[in-house]
C-alpha positions in Angstrom: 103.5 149.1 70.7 103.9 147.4 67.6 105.4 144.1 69.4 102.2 144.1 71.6 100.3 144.4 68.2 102.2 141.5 66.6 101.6 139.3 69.7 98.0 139.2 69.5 97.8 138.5 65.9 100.2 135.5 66.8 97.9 134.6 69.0 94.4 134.5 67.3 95.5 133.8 63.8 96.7 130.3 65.0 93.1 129.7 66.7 91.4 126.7 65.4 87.9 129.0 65.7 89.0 132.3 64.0 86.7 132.2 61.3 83.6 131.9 63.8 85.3 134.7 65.6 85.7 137.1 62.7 82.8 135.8 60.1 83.5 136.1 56.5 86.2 139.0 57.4 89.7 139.1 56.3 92.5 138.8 58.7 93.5 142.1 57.9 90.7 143.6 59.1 91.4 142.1 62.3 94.8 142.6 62.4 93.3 146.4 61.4 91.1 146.5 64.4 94.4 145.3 66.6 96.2 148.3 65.4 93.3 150.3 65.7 93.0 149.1 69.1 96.4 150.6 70.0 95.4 154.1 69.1 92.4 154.0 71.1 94.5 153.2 74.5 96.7 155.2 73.4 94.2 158.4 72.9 92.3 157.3 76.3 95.5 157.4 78.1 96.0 160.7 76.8 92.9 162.4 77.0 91.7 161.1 79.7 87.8 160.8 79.0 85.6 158.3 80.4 82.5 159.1 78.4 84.6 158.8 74.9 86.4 155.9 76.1 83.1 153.9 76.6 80.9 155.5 73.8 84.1 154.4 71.9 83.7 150.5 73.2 80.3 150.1 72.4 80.7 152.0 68.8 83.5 149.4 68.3 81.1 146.4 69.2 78.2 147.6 67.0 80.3 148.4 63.9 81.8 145.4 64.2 79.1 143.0 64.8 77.6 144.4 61.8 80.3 144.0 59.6 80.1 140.4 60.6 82.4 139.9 63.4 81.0 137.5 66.8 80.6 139.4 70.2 82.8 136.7 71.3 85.5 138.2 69.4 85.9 141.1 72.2 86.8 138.8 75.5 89.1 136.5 72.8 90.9 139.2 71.9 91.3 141.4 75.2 92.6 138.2 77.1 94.9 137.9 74.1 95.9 141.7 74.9 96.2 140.9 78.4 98.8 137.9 77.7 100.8 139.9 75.2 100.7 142.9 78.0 101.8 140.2 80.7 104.5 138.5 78.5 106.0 141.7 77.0 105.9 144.7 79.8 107.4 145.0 83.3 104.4 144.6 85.9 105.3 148.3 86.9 104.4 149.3 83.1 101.2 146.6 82.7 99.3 147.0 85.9 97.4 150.3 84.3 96.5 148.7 81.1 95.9 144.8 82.6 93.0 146.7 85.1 91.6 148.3 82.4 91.5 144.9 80.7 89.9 143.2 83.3 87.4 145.9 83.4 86.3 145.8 79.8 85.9 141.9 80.3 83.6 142.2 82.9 81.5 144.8 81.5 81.7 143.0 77.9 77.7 141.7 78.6 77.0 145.6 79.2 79.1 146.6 76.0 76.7 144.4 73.7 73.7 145.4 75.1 74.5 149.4 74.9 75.9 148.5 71.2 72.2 146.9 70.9 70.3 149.2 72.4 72.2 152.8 71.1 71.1 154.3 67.6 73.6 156.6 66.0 72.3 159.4 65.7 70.8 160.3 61.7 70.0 163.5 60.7 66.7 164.0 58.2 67.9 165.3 54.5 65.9 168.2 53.7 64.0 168.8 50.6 65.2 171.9 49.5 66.4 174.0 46.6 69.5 172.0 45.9 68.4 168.6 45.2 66.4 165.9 46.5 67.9 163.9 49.3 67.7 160.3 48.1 69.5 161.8 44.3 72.2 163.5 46.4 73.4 160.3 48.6 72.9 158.3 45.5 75.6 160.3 43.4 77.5 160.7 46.5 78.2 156.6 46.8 78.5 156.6 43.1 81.4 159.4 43.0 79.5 161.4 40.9 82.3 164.4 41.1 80.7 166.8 37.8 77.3 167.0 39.5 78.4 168.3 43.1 80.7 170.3 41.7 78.2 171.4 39.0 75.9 172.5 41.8 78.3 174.2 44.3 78.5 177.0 41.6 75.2 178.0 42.5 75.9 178.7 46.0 76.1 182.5 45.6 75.7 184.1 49.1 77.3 182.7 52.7 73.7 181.9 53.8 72.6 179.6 51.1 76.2 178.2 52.1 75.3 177.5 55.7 72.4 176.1 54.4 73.6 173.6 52.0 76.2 172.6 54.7 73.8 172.1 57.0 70.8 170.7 54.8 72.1 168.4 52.3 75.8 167.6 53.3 76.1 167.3 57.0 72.8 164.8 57.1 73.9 163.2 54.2 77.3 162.2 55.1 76.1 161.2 59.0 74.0 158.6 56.8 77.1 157.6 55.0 78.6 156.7 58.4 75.7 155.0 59.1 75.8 153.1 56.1 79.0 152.0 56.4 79.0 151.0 59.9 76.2 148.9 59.1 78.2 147.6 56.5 75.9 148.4 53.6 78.6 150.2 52.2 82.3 149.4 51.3 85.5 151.7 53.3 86.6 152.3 49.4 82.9 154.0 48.9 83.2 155.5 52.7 86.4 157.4 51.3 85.0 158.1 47.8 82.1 160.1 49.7 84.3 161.8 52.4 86.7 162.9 49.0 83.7 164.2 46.8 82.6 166.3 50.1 86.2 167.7 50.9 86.3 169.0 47.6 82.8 170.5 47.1 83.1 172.3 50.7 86.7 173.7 49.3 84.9 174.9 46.4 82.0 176.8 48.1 84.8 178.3 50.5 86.5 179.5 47.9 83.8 181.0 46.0 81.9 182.9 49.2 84.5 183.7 51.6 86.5 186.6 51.4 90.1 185.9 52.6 91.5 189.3 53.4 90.9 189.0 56.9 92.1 185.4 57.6 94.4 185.5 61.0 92.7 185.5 64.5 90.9 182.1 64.8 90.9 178.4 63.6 88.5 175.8 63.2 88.9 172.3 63.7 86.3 169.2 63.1 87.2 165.9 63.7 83.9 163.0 63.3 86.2 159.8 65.0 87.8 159.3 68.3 91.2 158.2 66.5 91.7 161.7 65.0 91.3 163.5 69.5 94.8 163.0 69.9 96.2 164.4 66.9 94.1 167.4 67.1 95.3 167.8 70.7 98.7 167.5 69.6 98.3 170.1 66.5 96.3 172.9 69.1 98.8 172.5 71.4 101.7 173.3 68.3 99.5 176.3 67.2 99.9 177.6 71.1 103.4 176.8 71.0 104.0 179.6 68.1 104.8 183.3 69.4 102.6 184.5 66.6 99.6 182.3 67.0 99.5 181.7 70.6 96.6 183.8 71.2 94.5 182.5 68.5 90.7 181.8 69.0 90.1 177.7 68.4 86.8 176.5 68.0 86.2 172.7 67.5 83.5 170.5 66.1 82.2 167.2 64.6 80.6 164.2 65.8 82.6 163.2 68.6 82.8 166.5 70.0 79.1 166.7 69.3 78.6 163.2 71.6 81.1 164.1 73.9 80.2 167.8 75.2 83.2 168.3 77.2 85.5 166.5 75.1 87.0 170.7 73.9 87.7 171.6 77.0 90.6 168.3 77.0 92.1 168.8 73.7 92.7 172.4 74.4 90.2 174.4 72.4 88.5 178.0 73.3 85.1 176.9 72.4 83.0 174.0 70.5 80.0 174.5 68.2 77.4 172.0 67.4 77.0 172.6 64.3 78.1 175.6 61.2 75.4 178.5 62.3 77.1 178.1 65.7 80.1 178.3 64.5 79.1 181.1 63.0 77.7 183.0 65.8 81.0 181.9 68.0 83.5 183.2 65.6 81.1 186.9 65.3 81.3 187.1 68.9 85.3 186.3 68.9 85.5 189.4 65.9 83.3 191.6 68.0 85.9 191.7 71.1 88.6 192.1 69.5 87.5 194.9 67.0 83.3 195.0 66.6 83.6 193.6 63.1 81.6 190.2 62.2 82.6 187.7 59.9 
């Protein structure tokens, strides 16, 4: 893979028009995006989804125009792919992946106008009893650790938790992504945000879940179509265990969210849109096996 990878850098780092091609970019965010590339045939060969593969292509297009790349990019560098497929792989090997190549150049017209025309979908922040939306993204991008922290503390009960989950931070960070795929924010403040979060919801979990009855189900979220085939890969470990082979597993996140029969491929028992869902799922999973509810 990582000869292919190397090939097409070769080949559009020593155009005379790169610049044009990438904007004001680096070459390592292009030689990212070539990398990146890899993992997304990679997962679509794997999983096997038509709807993510293409939701996938036109989410590549928008995020990337934005961040200041041309739409010619995209036929430069999958004829570059194709050449490094032709030049490096046995026809038997290349005929699966040159098709699909020659697909995505013909559709590339369609591809910019779905990345045109699609809006990702952005949740409204309520106003509620936690704080007010436009203070809570602000401290979010600013890594304001003390004040999320500070306010997770007075979560006392599982529904204010639900509600705070589902109110402030699910909205919240769905505009992050937004921001950043606009590229009104930087990755280093996309990671900062995604960090604060992670530890807040850790520290809510900790202080309103009772863990003496933690064996019997798992949940999984994933938000990006790079993380499908590692979560494939980990459900199908957890079934490969004696003692956790019949474990309930219940996925969600974004790109289960746009994708609605994308659990059914990585191997889950059930998907939930969002945490009150998720909620009601894993009651009903408690409730067969012994009546009790979470």
């Amino acid at each position: 893979m990582n000869f292919l990878i190397e090939a097409v850098n070769e080949n559009l780092s020593q155009r005379d028009d790169l610049m044009q091609l990438i904007g004001n970019n680096s070459i390592k965010k292009m030689k990212d995006n070539h990398e990146n590339h890899a993992g997304f045939m990679y997962n679509s060969f794997k999983v096997k989804s038509e709807k993510l593969f293409i939701n996938t292509i036109i989410w590549v297009y928008r995020t990337y125009k934005n961040h200041g790349f041309s739409y010619q990019y995209f036929p430069v560098e999958l004829k570059a792919r194709k050449s490094a497929v032709n030049n490096n792989l046995s026809s038997e090997n290349s005929e699966l992946i040159i098709n699909i190549y020659k697909l995505m150049l013909e559709n590339h017209k369609l591809f910019v106008k779905e990345s045109e025309f699609r809006k990702d979908n952005e949740f409204e922040v309520s106003v509620n009893q936690f704080n007010s939306p436009d203070e809570f993204l602000k401290a979010l991008l600013e890594g304001n650790h003390d004040q999320f922290l500070s306010e997770a503390e007075n979560i006392k009960s599982k529904d204010e938790m639900l509600l705070y989950f589902e109110n402030m931070i699910k909205p919240t960070m769905y505009k992050v992504g937004s921001l950043w795929e606009k590229g009104v924010i930087s990755t280093a403040q996309e990671h900062l945000a995604s960090s604060i979060v992670a530890r807040v919801n850790s520290s809510i979990y900790a202080n309103n879940i009772s863990l003496k009855k933690n064996k019997g189900k798992a949940v999984i979220s994933a938000a990006m179509p790079f993380n499908i085939v590692p979560l494939k890969e980990t459900i199908s470990k957890i079934r490969d265990e004696e003692e956790l082979k019949n474990i309930k597993i219940l996925v969600g996140g974004k790109i289960f969210n746009e994708n609605l029969k994308l659990w059914e491929k990585v191997g889950a028992d059930a998907c939930a849109f969002d945490s009150k869902e998720a909620l009601r799922q894993a009651n009903k999973w408690w409730e067969e096996v012994d009546g009790k509810n979470v």
